[in-house]
C-alpha positions as CSV (number, residue, x, y, z in Angstrom):
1,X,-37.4,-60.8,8.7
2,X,-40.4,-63.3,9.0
3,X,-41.8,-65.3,7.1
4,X,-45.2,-63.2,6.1
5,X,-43.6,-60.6,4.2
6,X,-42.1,-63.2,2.1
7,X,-45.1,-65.7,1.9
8,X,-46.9,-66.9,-1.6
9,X,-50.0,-65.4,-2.5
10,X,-53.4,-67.7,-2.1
11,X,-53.6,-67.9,-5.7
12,X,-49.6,-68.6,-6.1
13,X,-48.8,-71.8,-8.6
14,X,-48.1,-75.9,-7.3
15,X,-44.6,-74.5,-6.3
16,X,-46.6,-72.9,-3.1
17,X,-46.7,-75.7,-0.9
18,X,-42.9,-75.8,-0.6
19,X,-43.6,-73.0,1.7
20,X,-46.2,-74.7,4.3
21,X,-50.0,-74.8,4.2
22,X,-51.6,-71.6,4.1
23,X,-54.6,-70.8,6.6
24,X,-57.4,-72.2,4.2
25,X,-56.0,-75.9,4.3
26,X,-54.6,-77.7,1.5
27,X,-54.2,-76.6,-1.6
28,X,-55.4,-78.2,-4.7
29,X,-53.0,-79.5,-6.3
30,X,-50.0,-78.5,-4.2
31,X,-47.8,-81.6,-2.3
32,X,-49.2,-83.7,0.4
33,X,-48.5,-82.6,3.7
34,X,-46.2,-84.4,5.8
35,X,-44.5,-84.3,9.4
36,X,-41.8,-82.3,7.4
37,X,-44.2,-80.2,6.6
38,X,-47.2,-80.0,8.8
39,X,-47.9,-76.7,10.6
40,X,-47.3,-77.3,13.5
41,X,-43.8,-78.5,12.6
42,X,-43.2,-75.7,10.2
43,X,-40.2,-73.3,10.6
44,X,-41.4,-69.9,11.3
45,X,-38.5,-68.4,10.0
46,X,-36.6,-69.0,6.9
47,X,-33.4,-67.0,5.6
48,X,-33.6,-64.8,3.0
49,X,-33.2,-65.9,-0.8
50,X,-29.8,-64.2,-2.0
51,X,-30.8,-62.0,-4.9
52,X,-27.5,-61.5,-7.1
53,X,-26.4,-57.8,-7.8
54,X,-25.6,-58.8,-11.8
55,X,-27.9,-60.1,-13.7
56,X,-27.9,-63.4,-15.2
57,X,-26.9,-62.3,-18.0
58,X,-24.8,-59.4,-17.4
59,X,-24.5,-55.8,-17.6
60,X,-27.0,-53.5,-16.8
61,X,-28.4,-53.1,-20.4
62,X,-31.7,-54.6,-21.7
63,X,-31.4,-58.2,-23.3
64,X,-33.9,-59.8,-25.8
65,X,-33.4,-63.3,-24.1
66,X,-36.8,-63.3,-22.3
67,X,-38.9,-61.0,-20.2
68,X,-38.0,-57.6,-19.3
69,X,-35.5,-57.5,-16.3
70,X,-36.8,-56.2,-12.9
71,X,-33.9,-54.0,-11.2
72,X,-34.1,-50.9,-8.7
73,X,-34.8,-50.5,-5.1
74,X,-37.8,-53.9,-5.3
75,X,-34.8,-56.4,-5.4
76,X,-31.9,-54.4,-3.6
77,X,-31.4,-52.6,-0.9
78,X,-29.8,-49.8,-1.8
79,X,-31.1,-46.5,-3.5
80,X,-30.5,-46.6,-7.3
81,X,-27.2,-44.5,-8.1
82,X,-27.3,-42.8,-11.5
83,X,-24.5,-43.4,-13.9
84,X,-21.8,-40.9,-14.0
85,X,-19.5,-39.9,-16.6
86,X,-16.4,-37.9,-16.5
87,X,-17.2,-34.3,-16.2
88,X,-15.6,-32.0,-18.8
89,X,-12.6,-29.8,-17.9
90,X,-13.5,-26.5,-16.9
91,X,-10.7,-24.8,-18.7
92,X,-9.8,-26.4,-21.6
93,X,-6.5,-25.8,-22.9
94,X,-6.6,-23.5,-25.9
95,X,-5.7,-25.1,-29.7
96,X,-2.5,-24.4,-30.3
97,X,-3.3,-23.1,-33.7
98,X,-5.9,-20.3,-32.4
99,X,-4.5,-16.6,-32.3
100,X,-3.5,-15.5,-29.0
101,X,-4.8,-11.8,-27.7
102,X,-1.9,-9.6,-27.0
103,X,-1.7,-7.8,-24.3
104,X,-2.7,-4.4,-23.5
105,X,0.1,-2.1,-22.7
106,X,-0.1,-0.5,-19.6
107,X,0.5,3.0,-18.8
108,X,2.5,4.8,-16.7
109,X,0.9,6.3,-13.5
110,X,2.3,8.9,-11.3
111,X,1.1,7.4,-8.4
112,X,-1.1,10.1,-7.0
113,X,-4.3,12.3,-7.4
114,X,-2.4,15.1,-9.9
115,X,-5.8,17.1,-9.9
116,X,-5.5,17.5,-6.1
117,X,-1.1,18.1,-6.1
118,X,-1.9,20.5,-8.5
119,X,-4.4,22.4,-6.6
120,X,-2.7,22.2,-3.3
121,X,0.5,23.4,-5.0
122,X,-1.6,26.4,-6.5
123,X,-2.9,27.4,-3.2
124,X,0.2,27.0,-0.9
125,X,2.0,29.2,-3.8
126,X,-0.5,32.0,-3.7
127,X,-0.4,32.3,0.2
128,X,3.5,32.0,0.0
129,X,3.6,34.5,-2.4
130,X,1.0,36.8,-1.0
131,X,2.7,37.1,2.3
132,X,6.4,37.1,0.9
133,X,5.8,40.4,-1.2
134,X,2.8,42.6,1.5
135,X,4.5,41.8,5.0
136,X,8.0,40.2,5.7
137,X,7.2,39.2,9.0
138,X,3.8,37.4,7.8
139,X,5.9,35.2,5.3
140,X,8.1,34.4,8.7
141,X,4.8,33.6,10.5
142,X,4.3,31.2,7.5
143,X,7.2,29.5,7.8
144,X,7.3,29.3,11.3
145,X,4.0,27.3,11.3
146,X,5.5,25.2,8.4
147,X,8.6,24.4,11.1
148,X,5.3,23.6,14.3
149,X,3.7,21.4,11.6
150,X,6.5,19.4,10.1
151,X,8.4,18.8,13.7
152,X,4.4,17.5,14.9
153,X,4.6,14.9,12.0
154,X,8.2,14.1,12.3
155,X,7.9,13.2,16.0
156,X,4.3,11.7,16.0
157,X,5.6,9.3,13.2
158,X,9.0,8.4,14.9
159,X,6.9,7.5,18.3
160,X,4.1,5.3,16.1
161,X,7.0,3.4,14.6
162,X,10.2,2.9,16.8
163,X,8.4,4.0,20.2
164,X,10.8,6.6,20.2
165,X,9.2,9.9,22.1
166,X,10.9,13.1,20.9
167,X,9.4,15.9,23.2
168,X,7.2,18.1,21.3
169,X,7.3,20.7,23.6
170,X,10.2,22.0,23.5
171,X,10.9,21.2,20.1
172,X,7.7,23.3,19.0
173,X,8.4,26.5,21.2
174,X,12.5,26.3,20.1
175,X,12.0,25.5,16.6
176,X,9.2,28.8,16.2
177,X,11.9,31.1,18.2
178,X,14.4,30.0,16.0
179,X,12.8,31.2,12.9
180,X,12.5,34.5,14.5
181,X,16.1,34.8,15.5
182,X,16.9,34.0,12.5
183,X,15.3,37.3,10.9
184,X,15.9,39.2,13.6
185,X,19.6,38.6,14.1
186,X,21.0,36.4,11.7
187,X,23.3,33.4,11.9
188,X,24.4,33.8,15.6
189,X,20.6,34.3,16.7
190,X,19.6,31.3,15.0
191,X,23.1,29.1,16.6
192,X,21.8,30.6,19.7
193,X,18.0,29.4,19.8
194,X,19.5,26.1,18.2
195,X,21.4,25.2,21.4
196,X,18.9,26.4,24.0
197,X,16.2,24.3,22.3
198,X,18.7,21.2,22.2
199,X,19.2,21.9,25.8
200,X,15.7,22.3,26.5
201,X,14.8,19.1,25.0
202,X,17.5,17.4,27.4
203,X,15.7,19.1,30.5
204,X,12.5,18.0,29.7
205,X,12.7,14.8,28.7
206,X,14.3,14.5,32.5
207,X,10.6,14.6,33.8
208,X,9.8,10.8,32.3
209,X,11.4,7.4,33.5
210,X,15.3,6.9,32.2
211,X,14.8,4.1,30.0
212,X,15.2,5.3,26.4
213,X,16.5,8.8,27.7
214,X,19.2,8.6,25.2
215,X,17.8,7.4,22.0
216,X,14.6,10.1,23.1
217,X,17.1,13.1,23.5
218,X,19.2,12.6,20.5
219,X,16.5,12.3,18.0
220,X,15.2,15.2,19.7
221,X,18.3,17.2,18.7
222,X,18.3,15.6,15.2
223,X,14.6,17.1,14.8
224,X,15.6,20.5,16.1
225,X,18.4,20.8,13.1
226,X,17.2,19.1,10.8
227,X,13.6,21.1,10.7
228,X,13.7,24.2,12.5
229,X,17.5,25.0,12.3
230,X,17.5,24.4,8.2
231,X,14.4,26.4,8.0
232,X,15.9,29.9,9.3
233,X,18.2,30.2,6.2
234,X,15.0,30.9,4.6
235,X,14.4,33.8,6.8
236,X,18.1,35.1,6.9
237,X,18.0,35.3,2.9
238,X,14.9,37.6,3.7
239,X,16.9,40.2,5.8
240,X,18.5,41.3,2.4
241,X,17.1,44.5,0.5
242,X,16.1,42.1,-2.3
243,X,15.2,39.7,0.3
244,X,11.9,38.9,-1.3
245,X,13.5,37.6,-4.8
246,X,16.0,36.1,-3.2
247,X,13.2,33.9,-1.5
248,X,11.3,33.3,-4.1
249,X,14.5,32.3,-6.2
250,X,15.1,30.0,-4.2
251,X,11.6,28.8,-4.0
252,X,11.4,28.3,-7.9
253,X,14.3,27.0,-8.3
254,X,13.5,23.8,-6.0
255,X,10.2,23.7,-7.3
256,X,11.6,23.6,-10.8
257,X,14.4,21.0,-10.2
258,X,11.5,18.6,-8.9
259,X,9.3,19.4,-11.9
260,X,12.0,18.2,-14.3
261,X,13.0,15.3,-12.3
262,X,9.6,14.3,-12.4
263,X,8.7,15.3,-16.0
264,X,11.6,13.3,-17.7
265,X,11.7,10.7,-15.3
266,X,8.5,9.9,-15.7
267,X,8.8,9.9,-19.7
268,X,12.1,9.0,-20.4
269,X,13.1,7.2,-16.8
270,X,15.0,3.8,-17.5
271,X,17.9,3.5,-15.3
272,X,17.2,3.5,-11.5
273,X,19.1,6.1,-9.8
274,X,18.8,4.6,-5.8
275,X,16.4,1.7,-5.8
276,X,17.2,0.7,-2.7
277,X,16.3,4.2,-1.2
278,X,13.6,5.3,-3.6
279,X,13.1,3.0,-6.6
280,X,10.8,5.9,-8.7
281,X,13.9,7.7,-9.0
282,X,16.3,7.7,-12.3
283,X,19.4,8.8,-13.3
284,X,16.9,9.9,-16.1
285,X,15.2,12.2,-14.1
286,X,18.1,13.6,-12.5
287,X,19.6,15.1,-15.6
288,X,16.2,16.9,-15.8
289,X,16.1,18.2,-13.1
290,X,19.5,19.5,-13.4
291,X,18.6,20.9,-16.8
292,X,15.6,22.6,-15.5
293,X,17.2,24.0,-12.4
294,X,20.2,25.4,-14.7
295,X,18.2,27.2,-17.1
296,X,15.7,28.8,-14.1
297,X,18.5,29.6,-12.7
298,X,20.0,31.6,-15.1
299,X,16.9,33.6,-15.9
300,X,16.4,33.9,-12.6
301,X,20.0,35.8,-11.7
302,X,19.5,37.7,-14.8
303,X,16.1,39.2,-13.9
304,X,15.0,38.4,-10.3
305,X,18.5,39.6,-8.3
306,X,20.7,42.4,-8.1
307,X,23.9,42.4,-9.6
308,X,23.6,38.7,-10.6
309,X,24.8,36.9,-14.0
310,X,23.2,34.3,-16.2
311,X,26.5,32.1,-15.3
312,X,26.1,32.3,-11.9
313,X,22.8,30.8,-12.2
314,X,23.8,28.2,-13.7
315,X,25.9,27.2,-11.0
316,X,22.7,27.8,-8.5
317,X,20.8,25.9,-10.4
318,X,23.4,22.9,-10.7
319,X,23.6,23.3,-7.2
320,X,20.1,23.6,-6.2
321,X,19.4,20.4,-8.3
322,X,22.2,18.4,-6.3
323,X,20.8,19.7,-2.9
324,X,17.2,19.0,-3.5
325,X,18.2,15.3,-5.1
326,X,19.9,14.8,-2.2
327,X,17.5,16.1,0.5
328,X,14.5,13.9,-1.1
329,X,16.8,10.8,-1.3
330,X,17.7,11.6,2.7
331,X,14.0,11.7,3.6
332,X,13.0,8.9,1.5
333,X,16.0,7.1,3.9
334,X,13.9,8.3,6.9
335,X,10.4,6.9,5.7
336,X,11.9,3.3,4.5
337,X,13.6,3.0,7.7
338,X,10.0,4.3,9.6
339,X,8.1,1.7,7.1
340,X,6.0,4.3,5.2
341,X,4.9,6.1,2.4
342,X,4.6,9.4,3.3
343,X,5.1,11.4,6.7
344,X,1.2,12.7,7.0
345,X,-1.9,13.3,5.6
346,X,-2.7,16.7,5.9
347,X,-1.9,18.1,2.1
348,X,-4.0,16.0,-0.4
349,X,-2.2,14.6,-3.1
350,X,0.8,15.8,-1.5
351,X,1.4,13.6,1.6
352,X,2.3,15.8,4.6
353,X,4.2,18.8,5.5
354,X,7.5,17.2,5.8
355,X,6.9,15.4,2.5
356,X,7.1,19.2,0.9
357,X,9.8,20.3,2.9
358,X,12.0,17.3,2.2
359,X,13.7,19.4,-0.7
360,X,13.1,22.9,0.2
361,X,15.2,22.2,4.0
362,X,18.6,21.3,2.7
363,X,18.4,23.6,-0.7
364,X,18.0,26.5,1.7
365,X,21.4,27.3,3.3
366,X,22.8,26.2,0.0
367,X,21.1,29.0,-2.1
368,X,22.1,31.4,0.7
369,X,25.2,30.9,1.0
370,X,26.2,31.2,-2.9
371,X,23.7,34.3,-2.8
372,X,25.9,35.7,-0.3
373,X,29.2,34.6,-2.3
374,X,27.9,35.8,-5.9
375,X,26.2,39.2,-4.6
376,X,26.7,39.6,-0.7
377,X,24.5,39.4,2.0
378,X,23.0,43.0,1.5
């Protein structure tokens, strides 16, 4: 820094001359110039006075001991910073002594749109029903398409999971004819069309590369009993002359075993019936549905079937209860092990196909084969 940014005014006091002579010659007044001081001796540079950062006197306050106190960015070199204090806490903690809100119960939710499972479950009964009682062979249609569907979901699912390819195919075209051989000639059609579609499924997976033939193959057989193969006992209980209330026995007797499971469980449910399989369960719920079941049953073999008893439907109703417990619980096992909720998308509120079939598949050879013990297969 030179010396003219730091040079005394023209009109400075007697203490100017320490500084050299200004342009105008001497000063009046100021000290005799010397060699030590003439100009053309005079340092042209001198170093910068040291201004202290704290005052004489201390502390950045005011003081009443003499003139007001220059300070700010004149005698320093840094910008001015502004005095900080501690910021408050954002979230102070609450006084011990104030009242603490309690908190809102919550309520129980059943975990799905009910307005939608209602109306699905309205409209899949009407065309069940509708078909079952005007044409016999258009309720097998029905359930034939309900066997297509389900084995599309089951496979679809199994491949998007564990890369495990089930052939559609002949799964598809087997499982439909097996429905029909079941109506059309009973228990040894439908063992028939079982093992030509399990052999089927063998042949044509034989088309594609070896690797995962096995695992491919067998749950190709496993799809072809456990959907199509369950499903003809449905159609065999229609070859009876009361073929039509037997169906429909059987139809509200699952439906009913569900309802209560549902209804109590979801009122009363406290004790977890297989939470490592399906944790909404209860052992709650399962006495309802058993209660449920029992008394539809009754009425049911009363009213609805020939030459049946009120006791005997309390056994099918006991029965059916166990059955459709058990056939929920085994697909529940099938989607945890898959990593899913529910096996499609296609029935709102409902989840897919094989999420409606899950008790209605295992109940059915069940309820025909007591039908056929209590009152015959006529």
């Amino acid at each position: 820094m030179n010396d003219s940014s730091w040079g005394a005014p023209p009109h400075a006091g007697p203490s100017a001359g320490y500084w050299g002579p200004s342009d105008q010659g001497p000063v009046q007044g100021a000290a005799p110039a010397g060699p030590a001081y003439d100009a053309p001796q005079a340092q042209h540079t001198r170093p910068m006075p040291i201004v202290p950062d704290v005052p004489a006197y201390g502390g950045d306050q005011d003081d009443d001991r003499g003139a007001a106190r220059l300070s700010g960015p004149l005698f320093r070199d840094e910008t001015p910073q502004a005095r900080t204090y501690p910021a408050a806490p954002q979230n102070p903690e609450p006084m011990h002594d104030a009242p603490q809100p309690a908190p809102r119960p919550q309520k129980k939710s059943a975990g799905r749109d009910l307005g939608a499972a209602i109306g699905v479950g309205v409209g899949l009964g009407a065309v069940i029903v509708a078909s079952l009682f005007v044409v016999k062979a258009v309720f097998v249609g029905v359930v034939a398409v309900a066997v297509v569907v389900g084995l599309w979901e089951l496979t679809k699912r199994l491949e998007e999971r564990k890369a495990i390819k089930a052939p559609l195919v002949p799964l598809a075209l087997g499982g439909a004819a097996m429905v029909v051989a079941g109506y059309v000639r009973g228990a040894e059609g439908a063992w028939v069309a079982m093992a030509l579609t399990a052999l089927a499924v063998l042949v044509w997976r034989m088309t594609e590369p070896p690797e995962g033939y096995l695992k491919d193959v067998t749950a190709g057989v496993f799809a072809a009993f456990y959907v199509p193969f369950l499903a003809t006992f449905v159609a065999m209980m229609l070859t009876a002359d009361d073929g039509a209330w037997r169906v429909l026995t059987f139809l509200l007797l699952t439906v009913v075993s569900d309802t209560g499971a549902y209804a109590v469980g979801w009122r009363f449910g406290k004790h977890k019936l297989a939470p490592r399989i399906s944790p909404g369960k209860t052992r709650e719920g399962l006495l309802g549905a058993v209660s449920f079941a029992m008394v539809a049953g009754a009425l049911c073999m009363q009213f609805l079937i020939d030459d049946g008893t009120w006791w005997q439907g309390l056994l099918l109703g006991l029965a059916v209860a166990a059955s459709a417990t058990l056939g929920d619980l085994g697909e529940s096992m099938i989607k945890r092990d898959l990593g899913i909720k529910d096996m499609g998308t296609l029935l709102p509120g409902h989840g897919g196909i094989m999420d409606r079939l899950d008790s209605l598949l295992p109940t059915a050879p069940v309820v025909w084969l007591l039908l056929v013990l209590f009152v015959g297969s006529g």
